[in-house]
LUMLOVEX-913951 format. One record per residue: residue in one letter; x, y, z of N, C-alpha, C in turn. Coordinates in Angstrom, 1 decimal. Example, Ala and Ser with C-alpha at 12.3 -4.5 7.8 and 13.67 -1.06 7.14 Angstrom:
2
R type    n_X    n_Y    n_Z   ca_X   ca_Y   ca_Z    c_X    c_Y    c_Z
R    A   13.2   -5.7    7.8   12.3   -4.5    7.8   13.2   -3.3    7.8
R    S   12.8   -2.2    7.1   13.7   -1.1    7.1   12.9    0.0    7.9
***
This chain:
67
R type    n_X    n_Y    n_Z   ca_X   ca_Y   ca_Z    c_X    c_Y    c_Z
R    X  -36.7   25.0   21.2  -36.6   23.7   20.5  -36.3   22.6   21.4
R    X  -37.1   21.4   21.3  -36.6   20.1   22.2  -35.3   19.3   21.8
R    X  -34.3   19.0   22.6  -33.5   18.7   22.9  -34.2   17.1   22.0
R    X  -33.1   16.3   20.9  -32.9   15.1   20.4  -33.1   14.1   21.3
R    X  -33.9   13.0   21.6  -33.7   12.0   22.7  -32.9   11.5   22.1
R    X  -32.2   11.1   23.2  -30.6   10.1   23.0  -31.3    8.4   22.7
R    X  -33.0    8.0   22.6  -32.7    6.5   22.6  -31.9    5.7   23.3
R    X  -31.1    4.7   23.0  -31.2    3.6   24.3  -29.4    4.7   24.8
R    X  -28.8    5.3   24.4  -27.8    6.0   25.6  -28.1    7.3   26.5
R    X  -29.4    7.0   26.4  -30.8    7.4   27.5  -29.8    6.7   29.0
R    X  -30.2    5.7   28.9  -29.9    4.9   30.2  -29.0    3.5   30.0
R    X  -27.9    3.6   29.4  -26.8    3.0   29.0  -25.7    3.3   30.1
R    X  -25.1    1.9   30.6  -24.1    2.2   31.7  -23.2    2.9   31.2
R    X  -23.0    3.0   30.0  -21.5    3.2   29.4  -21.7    4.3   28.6
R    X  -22.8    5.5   28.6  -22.9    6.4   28.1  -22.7    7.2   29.4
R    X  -21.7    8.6   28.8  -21.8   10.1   29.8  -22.3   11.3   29.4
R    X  -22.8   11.7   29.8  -23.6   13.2   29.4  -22.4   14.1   29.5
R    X  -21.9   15.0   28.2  -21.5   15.8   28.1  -21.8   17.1   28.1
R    X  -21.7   18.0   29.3  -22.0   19.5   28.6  -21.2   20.6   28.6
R    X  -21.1   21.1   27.0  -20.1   22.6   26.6  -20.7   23.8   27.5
R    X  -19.8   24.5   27.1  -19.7   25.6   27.9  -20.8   26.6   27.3
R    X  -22.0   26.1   26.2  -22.7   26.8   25.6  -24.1   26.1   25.9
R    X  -24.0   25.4   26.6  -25.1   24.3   27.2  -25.7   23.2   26.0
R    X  -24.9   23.3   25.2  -25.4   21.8   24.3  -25.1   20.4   25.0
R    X  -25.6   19.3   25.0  -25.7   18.3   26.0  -24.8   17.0   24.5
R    X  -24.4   16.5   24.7  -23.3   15.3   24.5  -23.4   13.9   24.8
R    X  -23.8   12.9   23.9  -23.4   11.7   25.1  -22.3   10.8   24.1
R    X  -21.5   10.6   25.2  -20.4   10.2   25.1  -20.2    8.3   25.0
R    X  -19.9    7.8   24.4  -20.1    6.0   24.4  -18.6    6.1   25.0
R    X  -18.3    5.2   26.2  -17.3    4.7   27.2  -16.6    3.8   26.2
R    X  -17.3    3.6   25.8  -16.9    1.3   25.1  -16.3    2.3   24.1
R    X  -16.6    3.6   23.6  -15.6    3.8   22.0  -13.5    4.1   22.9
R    X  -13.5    4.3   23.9  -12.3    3.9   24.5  -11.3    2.8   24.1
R    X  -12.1    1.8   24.5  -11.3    0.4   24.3  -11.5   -0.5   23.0
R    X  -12.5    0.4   22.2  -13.6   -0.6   21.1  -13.7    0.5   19.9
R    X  -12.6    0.4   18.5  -13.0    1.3   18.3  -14.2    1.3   17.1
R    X  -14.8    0.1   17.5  -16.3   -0.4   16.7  -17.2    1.0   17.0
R    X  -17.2    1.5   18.3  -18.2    2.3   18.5  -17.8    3.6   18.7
R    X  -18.9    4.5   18.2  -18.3    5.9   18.2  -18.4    6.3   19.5
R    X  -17.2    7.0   19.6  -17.3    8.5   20.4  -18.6    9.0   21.0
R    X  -19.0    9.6   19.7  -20.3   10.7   20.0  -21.1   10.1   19.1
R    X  -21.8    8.9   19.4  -23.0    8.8   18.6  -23.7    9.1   17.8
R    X  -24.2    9.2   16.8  -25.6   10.2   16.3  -26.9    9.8   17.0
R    X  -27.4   10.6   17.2  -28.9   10.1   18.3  -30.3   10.4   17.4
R    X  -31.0    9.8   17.5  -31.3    8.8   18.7  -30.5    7.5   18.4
R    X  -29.6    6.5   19.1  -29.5    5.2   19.0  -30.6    4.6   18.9
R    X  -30.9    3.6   17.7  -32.2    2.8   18.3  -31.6    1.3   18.2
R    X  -30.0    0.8   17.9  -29.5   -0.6   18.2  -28.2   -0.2   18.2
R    X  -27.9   -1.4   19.3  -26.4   -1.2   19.5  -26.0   -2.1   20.1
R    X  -25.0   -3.0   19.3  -24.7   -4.0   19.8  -23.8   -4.0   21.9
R    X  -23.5   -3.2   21.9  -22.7   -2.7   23.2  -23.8   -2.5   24.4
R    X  -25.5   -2.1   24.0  -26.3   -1.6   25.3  -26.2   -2.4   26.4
R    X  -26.0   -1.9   27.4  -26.0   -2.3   28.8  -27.4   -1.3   29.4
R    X  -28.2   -1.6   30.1  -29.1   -0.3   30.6  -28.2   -0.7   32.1
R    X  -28.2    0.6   32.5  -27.7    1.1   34.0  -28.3   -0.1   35.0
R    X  -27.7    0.1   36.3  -28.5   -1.2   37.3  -29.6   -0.5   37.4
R    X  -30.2    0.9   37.9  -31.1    0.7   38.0  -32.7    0.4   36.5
R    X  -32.0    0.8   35.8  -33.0    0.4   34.7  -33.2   -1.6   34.4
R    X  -32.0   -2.1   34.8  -32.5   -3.6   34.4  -33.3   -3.8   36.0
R    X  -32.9   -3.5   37.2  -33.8   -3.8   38.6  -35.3   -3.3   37.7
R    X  -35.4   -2.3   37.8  -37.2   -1.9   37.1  -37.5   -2.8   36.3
R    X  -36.4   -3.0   34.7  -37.2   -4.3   33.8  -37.5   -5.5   34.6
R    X  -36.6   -5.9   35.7  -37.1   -7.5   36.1  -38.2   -7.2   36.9
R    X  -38.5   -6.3   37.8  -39.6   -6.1   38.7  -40.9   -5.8   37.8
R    X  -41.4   -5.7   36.4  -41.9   -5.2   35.9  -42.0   -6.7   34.6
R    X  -41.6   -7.8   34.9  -41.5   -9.0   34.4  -42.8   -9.6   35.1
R    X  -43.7  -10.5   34.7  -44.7  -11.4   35.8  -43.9  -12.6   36.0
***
C-alpha cells in the first residue's frame, strides 16, 4: 500500500517526520508547540494552512523557477 502524501508538510519548515518502532511515518507540526491553533499530528494530506513555511530550500527553487 502507498504511503498518504503529507501535501504541503511535504516540505514545511516546521513539520518533522516521525517514525514508530513499527515503521509508520508521522509528521509532526512544530508551530502546534507554541500555537495551539494547530495540530500536533495533522490529518494528511494538508492542502491549506495558515502556518506553511516551505523549507529554504524549497522557496530558493520557487524564486529560481520565477521569470
Amino acid at each position: 500500500m502507498d504511503p498518504m502524501p503529507p501535501g504541503l508538510c511535504g516540505d514545511c519548515r516546521h513539520s518533522r517526520v516521525i517514525v514508530n518502532r513499527r515503521g509508520s511515518r508521522f509528521y509532526l507540526c512544530e508551530r502546534s508547540r507554541t500555537d495551539p491553533a494547530y495540530p500536533r499530528y495533522p490529518r494528511l494530506p494538508v492542502l491549506r494552512c495558515a502556518g506553511y513555511e516551505p523549507t529554504p530550500a524549497e522557496a530558493d527553487r520557487d524564486q529560481r523557477s520565477r521569470p
